[in-house]
C-alpha positions as a Markdown table, in Angstrom:
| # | Residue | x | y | z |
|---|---|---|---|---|
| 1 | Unk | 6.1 | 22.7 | 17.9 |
| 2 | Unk | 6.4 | 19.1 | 19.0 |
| 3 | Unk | 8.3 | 17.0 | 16.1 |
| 4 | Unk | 6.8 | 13.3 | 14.9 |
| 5 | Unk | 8.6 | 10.6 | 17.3 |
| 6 | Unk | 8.7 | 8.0 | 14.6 |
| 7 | Unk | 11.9 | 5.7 | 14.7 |
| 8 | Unk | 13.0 | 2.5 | 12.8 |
| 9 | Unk | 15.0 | 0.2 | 14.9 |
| 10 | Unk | 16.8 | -2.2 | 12.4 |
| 11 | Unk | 17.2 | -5.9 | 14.0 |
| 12 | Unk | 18.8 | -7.4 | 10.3 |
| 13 | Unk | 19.8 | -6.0 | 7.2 |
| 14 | Unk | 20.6 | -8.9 | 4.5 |
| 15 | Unk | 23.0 | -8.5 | 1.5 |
| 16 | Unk | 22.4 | -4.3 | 2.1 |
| 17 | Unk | 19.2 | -4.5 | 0.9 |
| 18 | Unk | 16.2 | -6.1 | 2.9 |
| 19 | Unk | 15.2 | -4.8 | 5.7 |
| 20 | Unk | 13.6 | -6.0 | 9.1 |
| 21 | Unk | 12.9 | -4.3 | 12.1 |
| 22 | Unk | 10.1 | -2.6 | 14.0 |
| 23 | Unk | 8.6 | 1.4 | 13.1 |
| 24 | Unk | 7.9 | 2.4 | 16.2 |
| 25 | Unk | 7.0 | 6.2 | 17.6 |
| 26 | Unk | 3.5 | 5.9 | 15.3 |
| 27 | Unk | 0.6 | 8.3 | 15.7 |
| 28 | Unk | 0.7 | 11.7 | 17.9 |
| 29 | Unk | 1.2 | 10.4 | 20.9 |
| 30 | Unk | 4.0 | 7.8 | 19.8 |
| 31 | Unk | 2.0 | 4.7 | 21.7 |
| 32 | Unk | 2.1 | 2.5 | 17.8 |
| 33 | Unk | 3.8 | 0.8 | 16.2 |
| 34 | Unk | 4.6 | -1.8 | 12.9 |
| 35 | Unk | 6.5 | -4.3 | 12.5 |
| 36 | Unk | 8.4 | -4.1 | 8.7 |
| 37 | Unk | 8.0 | -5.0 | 5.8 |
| 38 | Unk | 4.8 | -4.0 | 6.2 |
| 39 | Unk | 2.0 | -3.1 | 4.6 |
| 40 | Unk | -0.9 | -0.4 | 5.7 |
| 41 | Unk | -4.6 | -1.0 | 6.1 |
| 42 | Unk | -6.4 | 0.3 | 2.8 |
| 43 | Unk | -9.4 | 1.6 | 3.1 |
| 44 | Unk | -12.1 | 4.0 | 1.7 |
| 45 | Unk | -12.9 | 7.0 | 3.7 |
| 46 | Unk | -11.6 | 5.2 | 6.5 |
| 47 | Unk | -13.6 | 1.6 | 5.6 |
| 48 | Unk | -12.4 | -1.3 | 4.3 |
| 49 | Unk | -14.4 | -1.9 | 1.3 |
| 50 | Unk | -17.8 | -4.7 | 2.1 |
| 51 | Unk | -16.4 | -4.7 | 5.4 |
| 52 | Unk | -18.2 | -3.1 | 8.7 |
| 53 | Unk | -15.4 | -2.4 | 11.4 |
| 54 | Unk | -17.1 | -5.4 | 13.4 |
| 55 | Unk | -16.6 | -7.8 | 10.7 |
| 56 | Unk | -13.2 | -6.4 | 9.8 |
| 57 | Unk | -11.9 | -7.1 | 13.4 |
| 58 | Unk | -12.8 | -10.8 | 13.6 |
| 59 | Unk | -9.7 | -11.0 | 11.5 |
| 60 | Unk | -7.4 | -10.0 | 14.5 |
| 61 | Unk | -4.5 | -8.2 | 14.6 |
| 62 | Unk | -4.5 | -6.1 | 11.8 |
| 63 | Unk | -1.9 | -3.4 | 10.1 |
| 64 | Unk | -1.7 | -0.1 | 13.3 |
| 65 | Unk | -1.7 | 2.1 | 10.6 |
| 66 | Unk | -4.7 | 3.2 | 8.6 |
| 67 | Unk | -4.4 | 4.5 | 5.1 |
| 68 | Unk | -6.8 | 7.3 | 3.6 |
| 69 | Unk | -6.1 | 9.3 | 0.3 |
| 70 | Unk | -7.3 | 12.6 | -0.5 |
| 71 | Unk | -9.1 | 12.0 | -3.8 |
| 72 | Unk | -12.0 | 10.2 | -1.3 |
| 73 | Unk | -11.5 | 13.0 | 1.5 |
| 74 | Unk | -11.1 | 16.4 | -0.7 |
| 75 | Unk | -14.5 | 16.7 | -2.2 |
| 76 | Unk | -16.0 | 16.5 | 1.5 |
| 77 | Unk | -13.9 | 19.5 | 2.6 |
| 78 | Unk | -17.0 | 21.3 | 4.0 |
| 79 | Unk | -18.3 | 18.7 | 6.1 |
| 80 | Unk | -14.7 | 18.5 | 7.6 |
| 81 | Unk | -14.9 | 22.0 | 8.3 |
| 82 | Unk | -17.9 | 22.1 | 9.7 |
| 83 | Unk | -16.9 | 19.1 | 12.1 |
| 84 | Unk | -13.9 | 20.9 | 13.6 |
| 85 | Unk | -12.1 | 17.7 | 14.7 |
| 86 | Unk | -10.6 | 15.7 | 12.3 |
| 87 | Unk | -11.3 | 12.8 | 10.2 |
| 88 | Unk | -10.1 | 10.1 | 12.7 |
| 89 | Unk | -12.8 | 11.1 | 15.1 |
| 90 | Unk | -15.4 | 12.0 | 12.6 |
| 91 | Unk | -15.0 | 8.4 | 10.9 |
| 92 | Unk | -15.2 | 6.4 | 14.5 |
| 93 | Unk | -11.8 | 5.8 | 14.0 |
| 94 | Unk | -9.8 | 4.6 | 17.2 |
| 95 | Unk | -6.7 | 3.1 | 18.4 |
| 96 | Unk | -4.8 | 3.1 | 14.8 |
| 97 | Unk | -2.9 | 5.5 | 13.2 |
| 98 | Unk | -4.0 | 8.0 | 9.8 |
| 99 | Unk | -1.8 | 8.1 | 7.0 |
| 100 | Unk | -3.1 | 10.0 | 4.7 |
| 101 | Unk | -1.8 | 10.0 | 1.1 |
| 102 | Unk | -2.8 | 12.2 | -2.4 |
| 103 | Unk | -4.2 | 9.1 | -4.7 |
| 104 | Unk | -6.0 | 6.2 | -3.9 |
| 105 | Unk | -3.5 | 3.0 | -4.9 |
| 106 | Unk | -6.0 | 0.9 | -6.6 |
| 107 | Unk | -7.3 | 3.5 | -8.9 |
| 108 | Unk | -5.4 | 4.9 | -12.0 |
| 109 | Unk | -6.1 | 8.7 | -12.3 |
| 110 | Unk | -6.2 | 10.9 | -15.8 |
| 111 | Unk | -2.8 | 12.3 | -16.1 |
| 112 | Unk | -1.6 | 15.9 | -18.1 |
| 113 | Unk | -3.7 | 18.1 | -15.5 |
| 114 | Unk | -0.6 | 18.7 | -13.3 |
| 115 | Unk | 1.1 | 22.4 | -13.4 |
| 116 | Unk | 3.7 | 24.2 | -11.7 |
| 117 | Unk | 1.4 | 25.0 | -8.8 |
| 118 | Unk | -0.8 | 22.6 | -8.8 |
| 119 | Unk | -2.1 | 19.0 | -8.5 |
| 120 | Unk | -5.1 | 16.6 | -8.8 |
| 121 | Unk | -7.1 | 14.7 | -7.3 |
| 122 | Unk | -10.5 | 13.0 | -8.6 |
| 123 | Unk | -13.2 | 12.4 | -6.3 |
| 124 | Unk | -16.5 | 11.2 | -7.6 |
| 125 | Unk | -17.7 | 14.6 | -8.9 |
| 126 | Unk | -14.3 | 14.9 | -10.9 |
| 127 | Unk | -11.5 | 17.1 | -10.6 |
| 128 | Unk | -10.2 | 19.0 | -7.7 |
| 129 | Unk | -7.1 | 21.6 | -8.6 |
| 130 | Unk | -4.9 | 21.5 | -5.2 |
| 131 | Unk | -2.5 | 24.1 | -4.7 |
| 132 | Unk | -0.3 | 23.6 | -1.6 |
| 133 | Unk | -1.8 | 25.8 | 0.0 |
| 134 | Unk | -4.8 | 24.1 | -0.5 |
| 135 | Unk | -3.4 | 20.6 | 0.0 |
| 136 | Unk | -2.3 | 22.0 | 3.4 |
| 137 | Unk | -5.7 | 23.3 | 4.7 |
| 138 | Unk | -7.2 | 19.8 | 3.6 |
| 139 | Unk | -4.6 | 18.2 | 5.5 |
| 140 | Unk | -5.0 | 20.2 | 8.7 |
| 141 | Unk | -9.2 | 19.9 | 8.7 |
| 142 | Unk | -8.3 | 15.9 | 8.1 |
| 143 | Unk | -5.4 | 15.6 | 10.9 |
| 144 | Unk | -3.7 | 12.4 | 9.8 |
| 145 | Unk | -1.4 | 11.0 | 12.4 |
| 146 | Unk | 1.3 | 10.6 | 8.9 |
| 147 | Unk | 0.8 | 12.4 | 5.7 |
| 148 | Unk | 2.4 | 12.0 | 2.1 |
| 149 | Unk | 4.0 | 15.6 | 0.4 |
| 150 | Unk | 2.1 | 17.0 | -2.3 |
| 151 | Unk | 4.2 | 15.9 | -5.3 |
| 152 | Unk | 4.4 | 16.1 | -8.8 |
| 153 | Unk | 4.3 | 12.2 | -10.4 |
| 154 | Unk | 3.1 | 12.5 | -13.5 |
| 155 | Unk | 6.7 | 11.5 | -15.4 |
| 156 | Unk | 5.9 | 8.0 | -15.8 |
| 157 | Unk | 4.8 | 7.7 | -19.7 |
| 158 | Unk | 7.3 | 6.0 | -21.7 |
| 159 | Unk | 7.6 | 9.6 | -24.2 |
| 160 | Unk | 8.8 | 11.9 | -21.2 |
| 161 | Unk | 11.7 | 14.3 | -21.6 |
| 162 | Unk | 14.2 | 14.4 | -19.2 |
| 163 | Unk | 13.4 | 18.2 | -18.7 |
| 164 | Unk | 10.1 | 16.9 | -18.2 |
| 165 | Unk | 11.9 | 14.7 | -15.1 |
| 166 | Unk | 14.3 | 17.1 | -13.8 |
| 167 | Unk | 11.0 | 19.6 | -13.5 |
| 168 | Unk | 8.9 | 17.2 | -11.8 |
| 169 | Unk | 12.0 | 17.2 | -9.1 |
| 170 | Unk | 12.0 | 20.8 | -8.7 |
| 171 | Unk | 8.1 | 21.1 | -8.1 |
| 172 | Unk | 7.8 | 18.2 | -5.8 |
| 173 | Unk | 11.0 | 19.6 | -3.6 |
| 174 | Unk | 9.0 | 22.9 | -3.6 |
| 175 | Unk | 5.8 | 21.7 | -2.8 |
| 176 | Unk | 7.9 | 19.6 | 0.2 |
| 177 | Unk | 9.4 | 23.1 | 1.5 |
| 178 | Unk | 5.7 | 24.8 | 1.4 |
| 179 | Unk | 4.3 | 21.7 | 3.1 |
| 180 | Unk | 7.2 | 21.9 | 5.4 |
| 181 | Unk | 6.4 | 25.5 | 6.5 |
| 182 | Unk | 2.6 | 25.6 | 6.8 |
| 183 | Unk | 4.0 | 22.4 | 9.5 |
| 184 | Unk | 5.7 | 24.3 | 11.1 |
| 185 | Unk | 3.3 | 27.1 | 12.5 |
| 186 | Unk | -0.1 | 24.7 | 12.4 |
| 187 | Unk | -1.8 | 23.6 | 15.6 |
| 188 | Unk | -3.5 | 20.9 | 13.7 |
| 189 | Unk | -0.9 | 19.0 | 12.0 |
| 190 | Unk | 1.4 | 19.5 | 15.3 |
| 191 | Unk | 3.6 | 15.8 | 16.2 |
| 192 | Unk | 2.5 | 14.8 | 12.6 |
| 193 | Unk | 4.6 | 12.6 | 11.0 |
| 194 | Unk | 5.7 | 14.2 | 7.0 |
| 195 | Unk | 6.9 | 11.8 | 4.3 |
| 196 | Unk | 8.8 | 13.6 | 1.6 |
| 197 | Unk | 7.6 | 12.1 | -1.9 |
| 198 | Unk | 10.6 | 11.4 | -4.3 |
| 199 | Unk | 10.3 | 11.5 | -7.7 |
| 200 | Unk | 12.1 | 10.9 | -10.8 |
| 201 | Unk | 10.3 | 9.0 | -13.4 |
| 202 | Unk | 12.2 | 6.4 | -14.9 |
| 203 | Unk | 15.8 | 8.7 | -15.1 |
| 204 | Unk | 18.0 | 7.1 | -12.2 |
| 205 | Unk | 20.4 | 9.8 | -11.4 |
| 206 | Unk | 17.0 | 12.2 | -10.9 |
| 207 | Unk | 15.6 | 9.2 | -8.9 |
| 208 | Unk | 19.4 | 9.9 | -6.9 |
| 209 | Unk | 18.9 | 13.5 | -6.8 |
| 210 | Unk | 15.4 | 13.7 | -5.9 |
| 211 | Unk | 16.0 | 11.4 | -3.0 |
| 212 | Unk | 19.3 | 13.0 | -1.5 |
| 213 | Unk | 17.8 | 16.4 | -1.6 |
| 214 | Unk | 14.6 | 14.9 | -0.1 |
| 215 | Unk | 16.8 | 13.5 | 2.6 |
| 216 | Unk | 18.4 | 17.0 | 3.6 |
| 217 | Unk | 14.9 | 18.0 | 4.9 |
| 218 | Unk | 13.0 | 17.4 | 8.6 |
| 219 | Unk | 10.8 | 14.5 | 6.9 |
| 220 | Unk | 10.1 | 11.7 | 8.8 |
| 221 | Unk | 10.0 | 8.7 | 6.1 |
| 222 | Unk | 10.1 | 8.8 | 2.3 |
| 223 | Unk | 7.8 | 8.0 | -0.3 |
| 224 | Unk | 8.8 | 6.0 | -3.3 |
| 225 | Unk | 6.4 | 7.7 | -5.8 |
| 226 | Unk | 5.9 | 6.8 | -9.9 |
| 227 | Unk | 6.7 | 3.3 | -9.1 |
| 228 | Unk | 3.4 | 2.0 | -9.7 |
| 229 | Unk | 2.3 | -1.6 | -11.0 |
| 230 | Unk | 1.5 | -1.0 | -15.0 |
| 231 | Unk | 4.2 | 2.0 | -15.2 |
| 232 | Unk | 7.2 | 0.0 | -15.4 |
| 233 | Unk | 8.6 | -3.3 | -15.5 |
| 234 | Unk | 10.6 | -5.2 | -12.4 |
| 235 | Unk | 14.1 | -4.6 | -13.2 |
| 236 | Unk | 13.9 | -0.9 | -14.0 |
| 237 | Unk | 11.4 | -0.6 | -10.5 |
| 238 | Unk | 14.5 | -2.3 | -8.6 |
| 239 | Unk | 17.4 | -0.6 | -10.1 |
| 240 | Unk | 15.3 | 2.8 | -9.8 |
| 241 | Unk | 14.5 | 2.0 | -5.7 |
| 242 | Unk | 18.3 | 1.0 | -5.5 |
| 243 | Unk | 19.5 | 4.6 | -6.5 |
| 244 | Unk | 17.0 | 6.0 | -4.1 |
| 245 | Unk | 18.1 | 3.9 | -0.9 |
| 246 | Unk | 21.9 | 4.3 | -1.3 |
| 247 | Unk | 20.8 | 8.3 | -0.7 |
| 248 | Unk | 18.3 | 7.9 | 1.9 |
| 249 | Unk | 19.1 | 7.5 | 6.0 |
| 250 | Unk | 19.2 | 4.1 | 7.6 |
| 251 | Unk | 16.7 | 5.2 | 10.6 |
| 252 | Unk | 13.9 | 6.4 | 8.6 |
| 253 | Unk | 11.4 | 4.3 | 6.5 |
| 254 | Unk | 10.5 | 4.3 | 3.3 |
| 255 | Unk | 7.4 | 3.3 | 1.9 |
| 256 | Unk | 6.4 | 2.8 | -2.1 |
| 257 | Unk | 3.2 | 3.2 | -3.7 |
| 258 | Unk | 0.7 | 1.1 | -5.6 |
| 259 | Unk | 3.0 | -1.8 | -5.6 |
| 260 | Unk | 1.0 | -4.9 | -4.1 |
| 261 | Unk | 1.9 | -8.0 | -5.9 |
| 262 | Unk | 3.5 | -10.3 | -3.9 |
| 263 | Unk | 6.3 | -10.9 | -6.4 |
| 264 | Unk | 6.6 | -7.6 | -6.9 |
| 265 | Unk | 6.5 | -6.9 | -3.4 |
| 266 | Unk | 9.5 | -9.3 | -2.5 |
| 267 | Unk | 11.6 | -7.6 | -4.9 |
| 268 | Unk | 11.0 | -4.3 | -4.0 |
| 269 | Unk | 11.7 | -5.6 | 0.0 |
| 270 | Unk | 15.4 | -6.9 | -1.5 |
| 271 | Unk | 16.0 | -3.6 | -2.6 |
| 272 | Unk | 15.3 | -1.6 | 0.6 |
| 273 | Unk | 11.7 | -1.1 | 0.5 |
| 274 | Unk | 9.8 | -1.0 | 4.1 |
| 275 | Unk | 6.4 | -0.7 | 3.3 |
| 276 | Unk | 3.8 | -0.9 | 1.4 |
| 277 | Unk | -0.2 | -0.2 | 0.2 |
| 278 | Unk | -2.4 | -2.5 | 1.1 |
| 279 | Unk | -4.7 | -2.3 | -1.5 |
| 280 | Unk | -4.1 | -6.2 | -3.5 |
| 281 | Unk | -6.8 | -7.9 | -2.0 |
| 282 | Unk | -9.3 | -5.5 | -2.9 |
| 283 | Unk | -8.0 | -5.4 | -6.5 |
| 284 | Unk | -8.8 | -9.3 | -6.4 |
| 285 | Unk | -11.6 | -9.2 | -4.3 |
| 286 | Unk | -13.2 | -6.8 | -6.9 |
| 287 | Unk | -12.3 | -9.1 | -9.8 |
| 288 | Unk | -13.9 | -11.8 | -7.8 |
| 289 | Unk | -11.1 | -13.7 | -6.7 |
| 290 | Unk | -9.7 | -15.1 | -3.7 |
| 291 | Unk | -5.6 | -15.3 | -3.1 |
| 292 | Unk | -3.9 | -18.1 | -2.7 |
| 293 | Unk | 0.0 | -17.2 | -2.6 |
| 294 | Unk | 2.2 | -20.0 | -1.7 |
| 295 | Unk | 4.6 | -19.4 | 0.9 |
| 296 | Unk | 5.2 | -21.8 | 4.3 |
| 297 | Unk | 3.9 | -21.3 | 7.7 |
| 298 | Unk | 1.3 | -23.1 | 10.4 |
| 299 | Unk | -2.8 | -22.9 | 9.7 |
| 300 | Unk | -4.0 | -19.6 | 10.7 |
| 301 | Unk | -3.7 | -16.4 | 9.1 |
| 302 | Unk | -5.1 | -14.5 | 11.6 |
| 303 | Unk | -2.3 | -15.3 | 13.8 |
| 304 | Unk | 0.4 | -14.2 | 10.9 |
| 305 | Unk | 0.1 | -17.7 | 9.2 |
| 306 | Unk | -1.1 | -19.6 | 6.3 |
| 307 | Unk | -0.6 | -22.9 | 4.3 |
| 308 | Unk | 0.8 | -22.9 | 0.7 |
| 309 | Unk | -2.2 | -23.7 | -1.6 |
| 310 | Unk | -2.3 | -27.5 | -2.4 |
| 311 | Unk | -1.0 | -28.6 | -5.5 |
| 312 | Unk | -4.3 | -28.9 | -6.9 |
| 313 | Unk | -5.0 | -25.4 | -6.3 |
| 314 | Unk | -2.4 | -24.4 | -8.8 |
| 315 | Unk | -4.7 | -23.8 | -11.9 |
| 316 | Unk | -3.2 | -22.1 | -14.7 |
| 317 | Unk | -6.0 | -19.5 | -14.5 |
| 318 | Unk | -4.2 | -16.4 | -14.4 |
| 319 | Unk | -3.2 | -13.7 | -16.9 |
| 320 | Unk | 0.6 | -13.2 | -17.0 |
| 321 | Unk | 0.7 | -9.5 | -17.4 |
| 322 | Unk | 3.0 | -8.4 | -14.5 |
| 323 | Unk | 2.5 | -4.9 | -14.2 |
| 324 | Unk | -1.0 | -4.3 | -15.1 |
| 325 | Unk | -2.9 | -4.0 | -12.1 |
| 326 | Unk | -6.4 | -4.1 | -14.1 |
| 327 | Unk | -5.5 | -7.9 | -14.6 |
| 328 | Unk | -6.1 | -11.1 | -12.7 |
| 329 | Unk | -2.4 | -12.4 | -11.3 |
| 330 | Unk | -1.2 | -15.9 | -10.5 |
| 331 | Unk | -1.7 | -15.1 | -6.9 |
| 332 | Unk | -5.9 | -15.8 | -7.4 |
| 333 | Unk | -8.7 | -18.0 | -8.1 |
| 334 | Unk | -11.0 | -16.7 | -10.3 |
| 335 | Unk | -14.1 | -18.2 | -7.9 |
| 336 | Unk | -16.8 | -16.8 | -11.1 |
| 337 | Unk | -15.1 | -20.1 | -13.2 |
| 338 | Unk | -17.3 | -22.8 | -13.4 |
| 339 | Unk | -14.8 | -25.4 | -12.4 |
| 340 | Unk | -15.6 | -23.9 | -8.6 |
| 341 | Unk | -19.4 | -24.9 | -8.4 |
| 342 | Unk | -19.1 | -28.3 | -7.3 |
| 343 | Unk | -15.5 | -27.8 | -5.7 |
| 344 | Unk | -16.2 | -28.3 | -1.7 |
| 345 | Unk | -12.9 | -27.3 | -0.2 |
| 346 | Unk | -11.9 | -24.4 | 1.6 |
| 347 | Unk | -10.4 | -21.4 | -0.4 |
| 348 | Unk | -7.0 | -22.1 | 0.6 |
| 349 | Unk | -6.6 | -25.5 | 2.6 |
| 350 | Unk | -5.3 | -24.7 | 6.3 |
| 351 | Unk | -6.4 | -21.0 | 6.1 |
| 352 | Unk | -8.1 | -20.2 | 9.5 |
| 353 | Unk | -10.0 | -17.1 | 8.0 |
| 354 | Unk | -13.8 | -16.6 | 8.8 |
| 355 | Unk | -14.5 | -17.3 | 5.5 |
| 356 | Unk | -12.1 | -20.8 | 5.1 |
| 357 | Unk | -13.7 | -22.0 | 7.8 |
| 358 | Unk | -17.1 | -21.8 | 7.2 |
| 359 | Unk | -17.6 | -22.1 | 3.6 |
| 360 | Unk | -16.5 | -23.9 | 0.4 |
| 361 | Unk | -15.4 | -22.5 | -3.1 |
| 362 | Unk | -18.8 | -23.3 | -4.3 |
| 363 | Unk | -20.5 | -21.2 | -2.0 |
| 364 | Unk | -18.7 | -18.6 | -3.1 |
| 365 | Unk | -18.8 | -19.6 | -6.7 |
| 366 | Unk | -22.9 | -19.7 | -6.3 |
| 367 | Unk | -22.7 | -16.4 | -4.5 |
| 368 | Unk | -20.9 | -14.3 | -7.1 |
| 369 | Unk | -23.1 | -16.2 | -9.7 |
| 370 | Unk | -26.0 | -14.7 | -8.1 |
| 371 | Unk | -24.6 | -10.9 | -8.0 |
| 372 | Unk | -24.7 | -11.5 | -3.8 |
| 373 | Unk | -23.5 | -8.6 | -1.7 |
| 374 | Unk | -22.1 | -11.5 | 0.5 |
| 375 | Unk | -19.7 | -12.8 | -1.7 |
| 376 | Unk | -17.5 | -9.6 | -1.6 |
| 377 | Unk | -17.6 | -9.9 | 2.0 |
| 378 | Unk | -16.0 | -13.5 | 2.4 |
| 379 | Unk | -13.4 | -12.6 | -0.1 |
| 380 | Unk | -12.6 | -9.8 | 1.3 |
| 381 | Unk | -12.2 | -11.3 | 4.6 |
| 382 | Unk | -10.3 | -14.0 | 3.5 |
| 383 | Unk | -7.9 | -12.0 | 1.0 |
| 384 | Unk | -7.1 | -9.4 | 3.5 |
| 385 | Unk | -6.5 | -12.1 | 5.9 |
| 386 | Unk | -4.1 | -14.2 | 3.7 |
| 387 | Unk | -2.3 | -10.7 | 2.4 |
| 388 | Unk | -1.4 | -9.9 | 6.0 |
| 389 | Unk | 0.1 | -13.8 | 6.2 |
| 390 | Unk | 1.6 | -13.3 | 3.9 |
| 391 | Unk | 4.0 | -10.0 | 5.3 |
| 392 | Unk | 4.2 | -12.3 | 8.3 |
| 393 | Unk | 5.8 | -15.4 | 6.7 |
| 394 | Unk | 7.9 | -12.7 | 4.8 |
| 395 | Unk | 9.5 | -11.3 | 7.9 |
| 396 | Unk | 9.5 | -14.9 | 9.6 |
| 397 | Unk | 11.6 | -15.7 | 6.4 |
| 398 | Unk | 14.1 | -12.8 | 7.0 |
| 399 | Unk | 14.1 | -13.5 | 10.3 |
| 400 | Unk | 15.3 | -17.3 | 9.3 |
| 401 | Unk | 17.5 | -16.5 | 6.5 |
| 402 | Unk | 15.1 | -17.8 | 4.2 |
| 403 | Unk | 14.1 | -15.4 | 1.8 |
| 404 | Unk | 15.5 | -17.4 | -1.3 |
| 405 | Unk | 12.9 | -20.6 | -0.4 |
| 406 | Unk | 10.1 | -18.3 | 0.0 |
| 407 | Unk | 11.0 | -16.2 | -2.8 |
| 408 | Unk | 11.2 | -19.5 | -5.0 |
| 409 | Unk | 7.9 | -20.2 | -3.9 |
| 410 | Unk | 6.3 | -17.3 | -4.7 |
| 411 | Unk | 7.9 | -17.5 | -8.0 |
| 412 | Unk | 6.9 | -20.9 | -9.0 |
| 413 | Unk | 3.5 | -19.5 | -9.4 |
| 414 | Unk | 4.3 | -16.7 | -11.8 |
| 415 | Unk | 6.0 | -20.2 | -13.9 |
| 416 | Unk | 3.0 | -22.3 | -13.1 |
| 417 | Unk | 0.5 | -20.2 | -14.5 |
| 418 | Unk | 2.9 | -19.1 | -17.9 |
């Protein structure tokens, strides 16, 4: 069977760590590709949340690669079935690539219902029990261009064993070997591209092992799994993803999951990180918020740019809980304060989204008074707009050499906001 043609050309690496380059070889044909650090388009069912796809591509050029997770796509199973060709098609989905993972980033599943066989996934009727077997039939009736191993990441809590660890290893390496197989004979899932999950929990020589054996099989990228915003704090994240990388191949990318805070993201980029979930600005569009991270570059963030937020802009109106992703971060506005409805600027000064240049923080304020669907629409135009600038200015920064300016900027808002 044809193999996935995914390679990472490397153009710098900085102090061993940070990485830029181009992914290239996406989707079953090879014709895509993403430029890294990246992040992925999230979406539900294949939609971004309050968006229609013609509003969503007014933004531009947006992420090639399309995320979808199995707790939205497993309880629909039948429909799949009956449909015959894949989710891409049955979703209107064209010209981007499917990466299709187990959970949904922004959402923080019940944990304790994993076994040796088996994991979970909630959709809206509850719990589905996946063997791989199972996982493997779903993943052939959806076709993703990329898919994520079934794994075994429920060694997060701060009271797990380190038998509890070392198992979680074992399973996910098992589960990676079925997936591996049922590849290897399917039609369906034929040039798809396989990232192995590795696991760990918070034990660095498992986070070593589980990544070196990972790395001895056919994969075609690697997934940084338990890593999670709220499960740990920075300097554990980063001395965990460090053990990982120094056992993982140069030419193959590896993405980490449910980290979307653009500190957070920065320091997971010096340690080796490719890419990541794009799932922040719906997190802040839900809370009702628009971002407003401070980092340099020209006026339009469709075009990969965006100004820093004035100084003005820099109310301390935001929670400092780092790595609880149910919170409001320094990186928003919280456009439901009062101190918005008689504010007539843009969002962000110099943004060149829809929504910066056609309406004023009072508008939005008013709209999300007045429980209006439209007011998740314009945030979530602008926030996915200035997200994506945001990746841009980062790799313009690497590009530079000036990762530390950036990087102080970004901070100073974690400081401003203490």
């Amino acid at each position: 069977m044809a193999v996935s043609k995914i390679k990472l050309e490397l153009s710098r690496v900085i102090q061993g760590g940070s990485r830029l380059g181009v992914l290239k070889g996406l989707g079953r044909t090879g014709q895509h590709s993403l430029e890294v650090p990246g992040c992925l388009l999230y979406t539900h069912c294949g939609a971004v949340p309050h968006l229609t796809q013609d509003t969503l591509h007014t933004l531009g050029k947006l992420p090639s690669v399309t995320q979808v997770s199995l707790d939205h796509l497993a309880e629909h199973q039948e429909v799949l079935e009956d449909f015959k060709d894949g989710f891409k098609k049955f979703s209107g989905l064209h010209d981007t690539v499917l990466f299709c993972s187990l959970h949904d980033p922004a959402t923080l599943n019940p944990t304790g219902y994993t076994t040796n066989k088996t994991a979970s996934v909630w959709g809206s009727g509850g719990r589905i029990e996946l063997t791989a077997a199972k996982f493997m039939a779903l993943q052939k009736l959806v076709r993703p261009d990329c898919y994520v191993s079934m794994a075994d990441g429920e060694t997060w809590q701060d009271n797990t064993s380190r038998k509890r660890v070392r198992k979680s290893v074992e399973r996910t390496l098992a589960h990676l070997d079925e997936c591996l197989l049922v590849q290897q004979v399917s039609q369906e899932l034929e040039g798809a591209a396989l990232f192995g999950a590795v696991e760990g929990g918070d034990a660095l020589e498992e986070r070593a092992r589980s990544a070196r054996e990972t790395a001895k099989r056919p994969v075609a990228g690697f997934c940084l799994d338990g890593l999670q915003s709220g499960r740990l704090d920075g300097t554990l994240r980063k001395q965990l993803i460090g053990a990982m990388t120094k056992e993982l191949p140069e030419d193959k990318p590896r993405l980490v999951q449910g980290v979307g805070r653009p500190d957070q993201v920065l320091a997971c980029v010096e340690a080796g990180v490719d890419l990541f979930e794009g799932f922040f600005p719906f997190l802040a569009t839900e809370r009702g918020c628009a971002l407003r991270i401070r980092f340099d570059a020209a006026a339009n963030p469709e075009s990969g740019h965006a100004a820093p937020p004035s100084a003005s802009a820099a109310e301390p109106n935001g929670d400092q809980h780092p790595d609880d992703p149910t919170r409001m971060t320094p990186f928003e506005m919280d456009l439901k304060d009062k101190r918005y409805r008689d504010d007539f600027r843009p969002l962000v000064e110099g943004c060149g989204c829809y929504c910066c240049r056609n309406h004023k923080r009072a508008y939005v304020h008013h709209l999300l008074a007045t429980n209006e669907l439209l007011s998740r629409v314009l945030l979530m135009l602008h926030n996915t707009a200035h997200y994506l600038a945001f990746f841009a200015s980062l790799r313009e920064a690497l590009a530079a050499d000036q990762v530390d300016l950036l990087k102080r900027r970004v901070l100073a808002q974690t400081e401003t906001n203490a």
